[in-house]
DSSP file (Angstrom, degrees, kcal/mol; ACC not computed):
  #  RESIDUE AA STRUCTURE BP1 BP2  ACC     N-H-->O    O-->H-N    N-H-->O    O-->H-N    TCO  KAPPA ALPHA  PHI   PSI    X-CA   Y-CA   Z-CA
    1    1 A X              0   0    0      0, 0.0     2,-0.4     0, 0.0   128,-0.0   0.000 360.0 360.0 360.0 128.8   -4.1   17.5  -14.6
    2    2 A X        -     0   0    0      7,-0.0     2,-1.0     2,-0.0   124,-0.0  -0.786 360.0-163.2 -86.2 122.9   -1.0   18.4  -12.5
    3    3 A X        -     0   0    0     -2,-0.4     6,-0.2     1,-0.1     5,-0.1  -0.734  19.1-141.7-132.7 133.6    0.9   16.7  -10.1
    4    4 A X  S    S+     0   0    0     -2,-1.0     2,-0.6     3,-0.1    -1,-0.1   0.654  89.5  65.2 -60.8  -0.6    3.1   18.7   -7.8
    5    5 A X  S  > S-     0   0    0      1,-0.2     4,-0.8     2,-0.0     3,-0.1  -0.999  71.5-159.5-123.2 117.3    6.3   15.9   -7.8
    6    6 A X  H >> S+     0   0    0     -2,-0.6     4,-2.4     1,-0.2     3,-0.6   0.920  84.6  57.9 -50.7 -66.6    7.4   16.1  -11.4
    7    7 A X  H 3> S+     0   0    0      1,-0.2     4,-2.6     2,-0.2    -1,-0.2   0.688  99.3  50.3 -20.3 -46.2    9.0   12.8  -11.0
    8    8 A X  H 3> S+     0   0    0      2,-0.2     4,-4.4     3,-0.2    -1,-0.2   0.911 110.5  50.7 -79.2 -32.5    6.2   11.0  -10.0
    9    9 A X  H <X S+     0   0    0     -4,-0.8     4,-2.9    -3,-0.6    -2,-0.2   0.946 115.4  50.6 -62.4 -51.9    4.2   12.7  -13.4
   10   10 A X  H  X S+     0   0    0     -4,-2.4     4,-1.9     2,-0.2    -1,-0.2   0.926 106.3  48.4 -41.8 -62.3    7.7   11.3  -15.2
   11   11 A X  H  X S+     0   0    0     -4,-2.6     4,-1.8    -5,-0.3     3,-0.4   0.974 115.7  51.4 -72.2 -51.1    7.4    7.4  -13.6
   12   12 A X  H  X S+     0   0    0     -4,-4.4     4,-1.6     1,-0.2    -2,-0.2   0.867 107.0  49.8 -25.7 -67.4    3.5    7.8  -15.0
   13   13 A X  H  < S+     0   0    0     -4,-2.9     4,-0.3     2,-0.2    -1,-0.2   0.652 116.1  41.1 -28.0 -58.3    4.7    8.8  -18.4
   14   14 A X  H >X S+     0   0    0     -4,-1.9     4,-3.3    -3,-0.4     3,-2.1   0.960 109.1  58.9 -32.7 -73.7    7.2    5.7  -18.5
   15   15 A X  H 3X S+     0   0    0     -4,-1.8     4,-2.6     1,-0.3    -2,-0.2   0.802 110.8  47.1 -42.9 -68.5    4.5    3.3  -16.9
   16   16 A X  H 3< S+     0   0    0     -4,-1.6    -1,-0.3     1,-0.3    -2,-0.2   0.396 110.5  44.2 -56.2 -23.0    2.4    4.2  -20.0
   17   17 A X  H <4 S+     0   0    0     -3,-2.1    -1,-0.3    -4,-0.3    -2,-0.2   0.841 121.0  46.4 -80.6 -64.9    5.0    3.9  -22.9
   18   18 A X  H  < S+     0   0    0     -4,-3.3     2,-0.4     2,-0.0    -2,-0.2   0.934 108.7  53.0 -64.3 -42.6    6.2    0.1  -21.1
   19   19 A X     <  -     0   0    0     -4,-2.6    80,-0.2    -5,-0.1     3,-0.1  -0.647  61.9-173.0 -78.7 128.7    2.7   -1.4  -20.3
   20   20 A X  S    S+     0   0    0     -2,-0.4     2,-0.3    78,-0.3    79,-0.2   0.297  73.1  59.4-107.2  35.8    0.5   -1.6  -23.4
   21   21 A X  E     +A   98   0A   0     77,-1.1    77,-3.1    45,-0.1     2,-0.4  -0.838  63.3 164.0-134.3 113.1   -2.7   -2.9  -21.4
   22   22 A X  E     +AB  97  65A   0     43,-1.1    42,-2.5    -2,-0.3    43,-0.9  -0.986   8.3 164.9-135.9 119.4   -4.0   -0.4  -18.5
   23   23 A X        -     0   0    0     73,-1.2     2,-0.5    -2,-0.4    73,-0.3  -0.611  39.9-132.9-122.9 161.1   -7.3   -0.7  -17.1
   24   24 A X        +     0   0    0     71,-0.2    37,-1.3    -2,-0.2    38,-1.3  -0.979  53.6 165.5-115.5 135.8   -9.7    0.5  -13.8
   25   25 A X  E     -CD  60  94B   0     69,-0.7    69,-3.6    -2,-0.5     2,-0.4  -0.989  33.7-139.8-153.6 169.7  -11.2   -2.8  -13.0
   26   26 A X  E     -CD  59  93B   0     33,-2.2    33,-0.6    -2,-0.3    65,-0.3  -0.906  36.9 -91.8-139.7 122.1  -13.0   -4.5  -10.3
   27   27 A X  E     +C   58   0B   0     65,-2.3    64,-1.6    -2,-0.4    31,-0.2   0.169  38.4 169.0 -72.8 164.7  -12.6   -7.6   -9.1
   28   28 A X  E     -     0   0B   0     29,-0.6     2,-0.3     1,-0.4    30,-0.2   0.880  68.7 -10.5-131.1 -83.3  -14.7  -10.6  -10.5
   29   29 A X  E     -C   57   0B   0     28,-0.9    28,-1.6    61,-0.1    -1,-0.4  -0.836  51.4-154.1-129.1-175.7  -12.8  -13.5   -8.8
   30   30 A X  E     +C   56   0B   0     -2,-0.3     2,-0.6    26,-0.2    26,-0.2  -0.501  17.0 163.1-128.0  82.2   -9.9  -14.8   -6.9
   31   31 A X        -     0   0    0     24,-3.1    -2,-0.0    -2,-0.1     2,-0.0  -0.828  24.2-143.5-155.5 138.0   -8.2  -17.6   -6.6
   32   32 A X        +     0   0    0     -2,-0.6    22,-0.3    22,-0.2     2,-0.1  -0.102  26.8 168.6 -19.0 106.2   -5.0  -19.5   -5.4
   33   33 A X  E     -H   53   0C   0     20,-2.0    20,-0.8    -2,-0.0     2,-0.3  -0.339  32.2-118.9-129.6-163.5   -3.3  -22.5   -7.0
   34   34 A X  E     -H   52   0C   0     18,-0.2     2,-0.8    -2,-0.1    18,-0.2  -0.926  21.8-160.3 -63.7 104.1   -0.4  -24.6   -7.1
   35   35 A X  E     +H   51   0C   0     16,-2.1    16,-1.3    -2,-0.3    -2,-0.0  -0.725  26.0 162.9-103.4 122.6    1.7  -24.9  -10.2
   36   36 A X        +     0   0    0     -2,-0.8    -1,-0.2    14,-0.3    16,-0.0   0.395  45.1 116.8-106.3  -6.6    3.7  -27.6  -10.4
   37   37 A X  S    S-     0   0    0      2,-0.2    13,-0.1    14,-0.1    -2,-0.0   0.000  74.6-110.9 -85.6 139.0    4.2  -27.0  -14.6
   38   38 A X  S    S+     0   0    0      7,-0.1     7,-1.6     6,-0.1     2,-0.3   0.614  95.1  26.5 -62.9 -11.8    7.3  -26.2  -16.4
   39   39 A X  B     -J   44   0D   0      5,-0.2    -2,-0.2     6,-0.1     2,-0.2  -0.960  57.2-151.9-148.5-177.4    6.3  -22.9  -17.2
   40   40 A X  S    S-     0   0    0      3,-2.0     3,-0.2    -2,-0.3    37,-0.1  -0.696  90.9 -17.5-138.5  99.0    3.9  -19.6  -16.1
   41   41 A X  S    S-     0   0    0     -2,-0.2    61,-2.3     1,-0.2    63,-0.2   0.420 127.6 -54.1  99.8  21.9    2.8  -17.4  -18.8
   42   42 A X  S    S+     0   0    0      1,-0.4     2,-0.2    60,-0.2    -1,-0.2   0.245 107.7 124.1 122.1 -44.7    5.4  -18.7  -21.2
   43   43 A X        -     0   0    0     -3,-0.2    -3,-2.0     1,-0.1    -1,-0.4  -0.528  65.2-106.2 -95.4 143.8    8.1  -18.0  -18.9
   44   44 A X  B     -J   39   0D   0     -2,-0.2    -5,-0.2    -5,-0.2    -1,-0.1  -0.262  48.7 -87.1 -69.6 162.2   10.6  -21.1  -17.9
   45   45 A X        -     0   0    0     -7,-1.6    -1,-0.1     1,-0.1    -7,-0.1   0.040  28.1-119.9 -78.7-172.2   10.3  -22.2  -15.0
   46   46 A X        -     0   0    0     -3,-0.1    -1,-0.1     1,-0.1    -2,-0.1   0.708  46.2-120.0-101.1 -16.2   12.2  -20.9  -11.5
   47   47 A X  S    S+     0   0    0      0, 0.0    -1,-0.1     0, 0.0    -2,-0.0   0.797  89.5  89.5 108.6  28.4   14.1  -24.0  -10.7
   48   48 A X  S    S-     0   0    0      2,-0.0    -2,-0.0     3,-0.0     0, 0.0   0.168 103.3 -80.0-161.1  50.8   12.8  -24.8   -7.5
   49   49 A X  S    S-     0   0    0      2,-0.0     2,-0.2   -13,-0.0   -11,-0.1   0.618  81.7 -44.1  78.6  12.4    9.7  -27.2   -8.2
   50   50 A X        -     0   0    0    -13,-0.1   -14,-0.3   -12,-0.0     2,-0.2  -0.713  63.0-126.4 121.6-171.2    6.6  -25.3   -9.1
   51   51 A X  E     -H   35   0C   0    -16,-1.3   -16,-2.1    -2,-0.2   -14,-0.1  -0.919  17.5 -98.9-175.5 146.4    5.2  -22.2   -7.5
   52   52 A X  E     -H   34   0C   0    -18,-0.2    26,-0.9    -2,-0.2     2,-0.4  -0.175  43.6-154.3 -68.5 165.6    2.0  -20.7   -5.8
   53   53 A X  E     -HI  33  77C   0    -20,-0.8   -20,-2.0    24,-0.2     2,-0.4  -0.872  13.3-144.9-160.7 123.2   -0.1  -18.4   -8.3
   54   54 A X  E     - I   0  76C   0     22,-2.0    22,-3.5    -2,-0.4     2,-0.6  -0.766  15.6-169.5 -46.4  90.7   -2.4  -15.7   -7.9
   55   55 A X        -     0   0    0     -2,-0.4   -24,-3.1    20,-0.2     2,-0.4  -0.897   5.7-179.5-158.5  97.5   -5.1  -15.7  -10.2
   56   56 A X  E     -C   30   0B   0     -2,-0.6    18,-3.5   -26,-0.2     2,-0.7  -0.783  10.4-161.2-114.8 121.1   -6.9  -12.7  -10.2
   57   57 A X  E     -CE  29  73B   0    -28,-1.6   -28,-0.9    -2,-0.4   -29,-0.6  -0.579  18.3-171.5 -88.7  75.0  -10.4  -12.0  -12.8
   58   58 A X  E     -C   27   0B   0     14,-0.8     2,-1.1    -2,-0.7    14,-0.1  -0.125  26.8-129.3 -61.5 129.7  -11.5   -8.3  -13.4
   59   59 A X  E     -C   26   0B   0    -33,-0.6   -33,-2.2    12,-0.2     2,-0.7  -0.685  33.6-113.7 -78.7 120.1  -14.3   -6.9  -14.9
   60   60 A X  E     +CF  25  70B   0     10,-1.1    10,-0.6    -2,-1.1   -35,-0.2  -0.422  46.9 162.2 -11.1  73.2  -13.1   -4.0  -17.7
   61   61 A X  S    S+     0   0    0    -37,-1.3    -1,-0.2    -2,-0.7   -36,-0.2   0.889  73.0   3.9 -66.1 -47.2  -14.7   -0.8  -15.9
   62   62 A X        -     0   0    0    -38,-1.3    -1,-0.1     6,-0.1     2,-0.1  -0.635  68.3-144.3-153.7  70.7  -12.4    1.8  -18.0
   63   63 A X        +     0   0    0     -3,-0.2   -40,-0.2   -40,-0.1     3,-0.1  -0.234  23.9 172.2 -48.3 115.3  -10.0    0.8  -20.8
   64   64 A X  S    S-     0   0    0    -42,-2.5     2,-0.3     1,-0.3   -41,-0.2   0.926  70.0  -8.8 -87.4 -53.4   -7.3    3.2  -20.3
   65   65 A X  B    S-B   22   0A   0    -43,-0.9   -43,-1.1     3,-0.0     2,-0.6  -0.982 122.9 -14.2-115.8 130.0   -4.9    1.5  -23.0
   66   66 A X  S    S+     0   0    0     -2,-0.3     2,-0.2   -45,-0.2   -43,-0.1   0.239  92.3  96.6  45.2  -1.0   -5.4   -1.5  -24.6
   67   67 A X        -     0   0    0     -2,-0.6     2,-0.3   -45,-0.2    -1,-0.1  -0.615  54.9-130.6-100.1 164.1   -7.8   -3.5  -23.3
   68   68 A X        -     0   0    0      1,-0.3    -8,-0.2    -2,-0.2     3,-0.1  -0.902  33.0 -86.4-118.0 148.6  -11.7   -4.2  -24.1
   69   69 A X  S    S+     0   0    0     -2,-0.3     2,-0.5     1,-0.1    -1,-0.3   0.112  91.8  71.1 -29.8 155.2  -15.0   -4.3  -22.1
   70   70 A X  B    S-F   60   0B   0    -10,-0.6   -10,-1.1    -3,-0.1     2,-0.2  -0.897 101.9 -47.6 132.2-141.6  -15.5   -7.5  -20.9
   71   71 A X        -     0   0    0     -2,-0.5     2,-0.2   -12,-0.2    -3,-0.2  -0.814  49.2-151.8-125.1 173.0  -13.5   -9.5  -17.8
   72   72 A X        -     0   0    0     -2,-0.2   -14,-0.8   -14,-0.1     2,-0.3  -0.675  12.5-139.7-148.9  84.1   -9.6   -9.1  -18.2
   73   73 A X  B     +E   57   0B   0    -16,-0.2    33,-2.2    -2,-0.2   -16,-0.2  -0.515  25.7 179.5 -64.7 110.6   -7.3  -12.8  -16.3
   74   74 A X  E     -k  106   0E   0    -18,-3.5     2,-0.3    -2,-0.3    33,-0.2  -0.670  12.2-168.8-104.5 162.5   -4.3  -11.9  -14.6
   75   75 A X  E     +k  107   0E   0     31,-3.1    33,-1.3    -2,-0.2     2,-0.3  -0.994   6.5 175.4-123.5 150.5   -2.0  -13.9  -12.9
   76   76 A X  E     -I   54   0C   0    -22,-3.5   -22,-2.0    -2,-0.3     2,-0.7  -0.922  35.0-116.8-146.1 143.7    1.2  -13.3  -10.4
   77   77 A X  E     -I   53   0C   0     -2,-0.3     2,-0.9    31,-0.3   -24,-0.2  -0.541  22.5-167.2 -72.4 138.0    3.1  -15.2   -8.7
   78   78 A X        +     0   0    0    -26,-0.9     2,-0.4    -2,-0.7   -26,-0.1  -0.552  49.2 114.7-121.8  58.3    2.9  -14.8   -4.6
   79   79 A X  S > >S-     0   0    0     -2,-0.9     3,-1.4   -27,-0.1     5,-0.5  -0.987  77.0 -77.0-112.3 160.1    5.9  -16.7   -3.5
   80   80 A X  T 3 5S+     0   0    0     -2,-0.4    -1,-0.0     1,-0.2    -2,-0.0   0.105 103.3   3.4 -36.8 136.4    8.4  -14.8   -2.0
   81   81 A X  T 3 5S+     0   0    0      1,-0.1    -1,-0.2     3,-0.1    -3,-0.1   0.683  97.2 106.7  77.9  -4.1   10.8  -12.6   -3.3
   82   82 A X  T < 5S-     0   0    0     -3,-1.4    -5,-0.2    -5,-0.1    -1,-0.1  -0.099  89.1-109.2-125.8  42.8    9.4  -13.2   -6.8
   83   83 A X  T   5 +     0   0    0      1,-0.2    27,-2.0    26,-0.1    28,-0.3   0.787  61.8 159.5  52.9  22.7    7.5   -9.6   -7.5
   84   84 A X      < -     0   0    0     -5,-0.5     2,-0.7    25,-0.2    -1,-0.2  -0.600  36.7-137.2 -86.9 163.8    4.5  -11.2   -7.2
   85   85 A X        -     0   0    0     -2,-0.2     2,-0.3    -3,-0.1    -7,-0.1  -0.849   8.9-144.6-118.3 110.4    1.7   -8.9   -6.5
   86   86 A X        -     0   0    0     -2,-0.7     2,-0.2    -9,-0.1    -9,-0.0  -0.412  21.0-154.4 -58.3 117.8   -1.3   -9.8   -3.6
   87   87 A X        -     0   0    0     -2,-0.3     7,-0.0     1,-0.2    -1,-0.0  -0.668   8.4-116.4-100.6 165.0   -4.8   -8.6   -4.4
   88   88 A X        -     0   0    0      1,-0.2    -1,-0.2    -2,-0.2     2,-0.2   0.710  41.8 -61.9 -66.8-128.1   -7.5   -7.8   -2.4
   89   89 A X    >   -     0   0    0      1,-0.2     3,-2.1   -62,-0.0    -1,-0.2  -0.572  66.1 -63.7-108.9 169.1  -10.9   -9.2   -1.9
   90   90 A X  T 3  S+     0   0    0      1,-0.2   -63,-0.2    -2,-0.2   -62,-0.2  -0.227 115.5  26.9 -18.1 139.8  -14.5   -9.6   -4.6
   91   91 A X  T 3  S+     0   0    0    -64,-1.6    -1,-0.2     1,-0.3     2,-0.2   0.096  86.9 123.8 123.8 -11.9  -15.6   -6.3   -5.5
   92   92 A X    <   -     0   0    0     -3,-2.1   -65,-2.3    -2,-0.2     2,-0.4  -0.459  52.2-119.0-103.3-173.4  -12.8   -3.7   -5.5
   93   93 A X  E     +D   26   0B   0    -67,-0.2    24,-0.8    -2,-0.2    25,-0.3  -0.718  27.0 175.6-104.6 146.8  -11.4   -1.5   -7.7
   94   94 A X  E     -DG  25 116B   0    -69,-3.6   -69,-0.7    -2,-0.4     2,-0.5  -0.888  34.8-129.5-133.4-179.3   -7.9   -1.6   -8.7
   95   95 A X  E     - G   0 115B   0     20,-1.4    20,-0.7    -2,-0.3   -71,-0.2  -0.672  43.2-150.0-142.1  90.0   -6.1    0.8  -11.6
   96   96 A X        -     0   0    0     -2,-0.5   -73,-1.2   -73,-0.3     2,-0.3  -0.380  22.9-174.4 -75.8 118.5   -4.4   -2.5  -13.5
   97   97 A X  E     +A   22   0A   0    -75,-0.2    17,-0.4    -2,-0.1   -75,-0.2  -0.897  31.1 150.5-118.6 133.7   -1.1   -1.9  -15.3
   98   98 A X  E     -A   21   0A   0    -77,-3.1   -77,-1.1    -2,-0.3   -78,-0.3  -0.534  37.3-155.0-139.2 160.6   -0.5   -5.4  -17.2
   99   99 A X        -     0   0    0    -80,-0.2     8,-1.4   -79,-0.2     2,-0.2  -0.967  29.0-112.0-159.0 178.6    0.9   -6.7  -19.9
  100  100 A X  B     -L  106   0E   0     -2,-0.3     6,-0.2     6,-0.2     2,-0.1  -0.681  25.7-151.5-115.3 144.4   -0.2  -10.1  -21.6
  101  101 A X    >   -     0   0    0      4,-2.9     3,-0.7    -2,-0.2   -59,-0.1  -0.109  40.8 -83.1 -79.8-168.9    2.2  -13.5  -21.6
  102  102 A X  T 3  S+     0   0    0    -61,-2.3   -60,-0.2     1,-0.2    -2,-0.1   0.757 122.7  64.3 -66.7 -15.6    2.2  -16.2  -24.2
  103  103 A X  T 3  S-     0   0    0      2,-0.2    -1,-0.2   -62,-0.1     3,-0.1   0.573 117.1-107.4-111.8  10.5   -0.5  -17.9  -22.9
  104  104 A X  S <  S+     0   0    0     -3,-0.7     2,-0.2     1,-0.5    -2,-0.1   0.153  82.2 114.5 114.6 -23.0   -2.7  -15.3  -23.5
  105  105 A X        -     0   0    0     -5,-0.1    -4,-2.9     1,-0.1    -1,-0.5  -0.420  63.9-111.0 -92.0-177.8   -3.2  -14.1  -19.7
  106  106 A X  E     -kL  74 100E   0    -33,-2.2   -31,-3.1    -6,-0.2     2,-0.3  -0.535  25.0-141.2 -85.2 148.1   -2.2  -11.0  -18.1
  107  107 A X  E     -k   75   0E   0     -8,-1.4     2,-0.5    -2,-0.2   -31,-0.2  -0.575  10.7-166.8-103.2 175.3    0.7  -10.6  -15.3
  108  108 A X        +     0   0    0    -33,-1.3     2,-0.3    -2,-0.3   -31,-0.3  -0.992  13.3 168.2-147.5 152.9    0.7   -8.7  -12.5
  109  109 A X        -     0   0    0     -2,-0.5     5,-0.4   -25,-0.1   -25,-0.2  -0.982  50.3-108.0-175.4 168.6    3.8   -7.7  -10.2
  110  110 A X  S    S+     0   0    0    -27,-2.0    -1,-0.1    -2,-0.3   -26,-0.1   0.743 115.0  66.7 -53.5 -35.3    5.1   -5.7   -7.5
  111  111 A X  S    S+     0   0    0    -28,-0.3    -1,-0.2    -3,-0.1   -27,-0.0   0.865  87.5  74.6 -84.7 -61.2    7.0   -4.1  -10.1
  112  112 A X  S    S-     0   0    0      1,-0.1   -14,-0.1   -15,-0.1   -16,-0.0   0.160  91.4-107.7 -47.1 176.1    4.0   -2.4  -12.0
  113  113 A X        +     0   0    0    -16,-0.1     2,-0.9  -101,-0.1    -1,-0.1   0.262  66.0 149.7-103.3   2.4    2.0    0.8  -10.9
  114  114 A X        +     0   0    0    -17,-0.4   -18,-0.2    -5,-0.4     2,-0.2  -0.440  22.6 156.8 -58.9  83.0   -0.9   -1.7  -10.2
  115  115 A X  E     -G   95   0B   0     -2,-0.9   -20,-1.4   -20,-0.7     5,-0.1  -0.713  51.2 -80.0-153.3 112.7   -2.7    0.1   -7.2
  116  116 A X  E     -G   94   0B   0    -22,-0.2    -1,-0.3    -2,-0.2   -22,-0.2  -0.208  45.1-129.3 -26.2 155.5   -6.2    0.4   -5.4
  117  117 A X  S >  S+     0   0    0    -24,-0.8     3,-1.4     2,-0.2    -1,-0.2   0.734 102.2  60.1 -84.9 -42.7   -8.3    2.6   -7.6
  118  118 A X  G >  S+     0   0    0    -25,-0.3     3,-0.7     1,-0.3    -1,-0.1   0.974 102.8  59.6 -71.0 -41.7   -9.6    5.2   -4.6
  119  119 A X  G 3  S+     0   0    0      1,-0.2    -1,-0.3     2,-0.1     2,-0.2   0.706 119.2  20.5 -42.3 -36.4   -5.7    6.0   -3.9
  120  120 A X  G <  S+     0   0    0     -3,-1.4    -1,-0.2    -4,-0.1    -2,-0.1  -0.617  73.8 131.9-165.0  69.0   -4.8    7.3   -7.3
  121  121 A X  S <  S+     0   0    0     -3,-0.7     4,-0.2    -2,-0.2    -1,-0.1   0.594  76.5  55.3 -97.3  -5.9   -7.9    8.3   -9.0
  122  122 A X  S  > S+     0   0    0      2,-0.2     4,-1.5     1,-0.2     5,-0.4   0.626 108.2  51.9-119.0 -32.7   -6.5   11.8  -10.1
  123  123 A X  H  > S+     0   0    0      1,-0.2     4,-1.2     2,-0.1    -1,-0.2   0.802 105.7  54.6 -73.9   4.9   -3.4    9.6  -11.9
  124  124 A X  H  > S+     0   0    0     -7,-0.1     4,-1.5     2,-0.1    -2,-0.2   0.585 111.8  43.3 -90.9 -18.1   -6.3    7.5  -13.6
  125  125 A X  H  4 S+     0   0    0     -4,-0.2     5,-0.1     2,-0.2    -3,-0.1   0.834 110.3  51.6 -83.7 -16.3   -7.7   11.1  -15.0
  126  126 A X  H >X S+     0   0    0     -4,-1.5     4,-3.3     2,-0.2     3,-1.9   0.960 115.5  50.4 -66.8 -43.9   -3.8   12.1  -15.9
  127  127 A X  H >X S+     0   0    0     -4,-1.2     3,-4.0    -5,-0.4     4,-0.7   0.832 106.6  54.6 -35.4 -83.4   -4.2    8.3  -17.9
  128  128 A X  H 3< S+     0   0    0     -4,-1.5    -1,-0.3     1,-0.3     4,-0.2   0.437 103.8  44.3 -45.1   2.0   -7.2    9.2  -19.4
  129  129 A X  H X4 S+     0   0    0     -3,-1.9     3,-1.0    -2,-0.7    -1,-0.3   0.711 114.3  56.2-114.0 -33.6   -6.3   12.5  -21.4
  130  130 A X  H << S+     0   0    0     -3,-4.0    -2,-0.2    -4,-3.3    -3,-0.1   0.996 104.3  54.6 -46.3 -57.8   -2.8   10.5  -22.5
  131  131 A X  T 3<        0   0    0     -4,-0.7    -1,-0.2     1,-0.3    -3,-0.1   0.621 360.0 360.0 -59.5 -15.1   -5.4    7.7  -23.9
  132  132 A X    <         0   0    0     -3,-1.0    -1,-0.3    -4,-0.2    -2,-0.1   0.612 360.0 360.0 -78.4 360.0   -7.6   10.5  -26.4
């Protein structure tokens, strides 16, 4: 597999060294919360009273790195300004890169390569010959 911006093959390469759990998965559920709790995932809290959270279930389609069959719990936080990442609806595919907090779930963010699946199906094939 090729990709004609070197760079981009380069920011892949990275992605794949920094995240150690990368997955195809499709989502299971969704849903929206308030946290009012001193921490999310571990991490202290942001200093300004709680915070909405994203809280997204996938089913395992294709362990790319580090994950196992099975359903896979992310969270992100969706307030502004704070890298959280919006997901769709029931039933799509995304091409997850995650990596797990203290309390055992997964994060998600803006920050990550974490992408509909149909968009960047020939960087889930580049994944998959890294992962043999």
């Amino acid at each position: 597999m090729s990709y004609a911006d070197a760079t981009e093959q380069e920011e892949i390469d990275e992605a794949f060294k920094d995240y150690p759990a990368i997955f195809v998965g499709s989502i299971v559920d969704v849903r929206r919360f308030f946290d009012p709790g001193e921490t999310l995932g571990g991490r202290a809290r942001l200093g300004h009273g709680g915070f909405w959270v994203e809280e997204v279930v996938f089913e395992v389609l294709e362990s790319l790195k580090g994950t196992q069959a099975g359903t896979c719990k992310t969270r992100t936080v969706i307030q502004g300004g704070l890298c959280g990442l919006s997901i769709g609806s029931q039933r799509e595919k995304y091409l997850v890169y995650t990596a797990p907090s203290r309390d055992g779930t997964y994060m998600l963010s803006t920050c990550s390569r974490t992408v509909e699946y149909e968009s960047v199906q020939a960087e889930a094939a580049f994944l998959r010959s890294k992962s043999r």
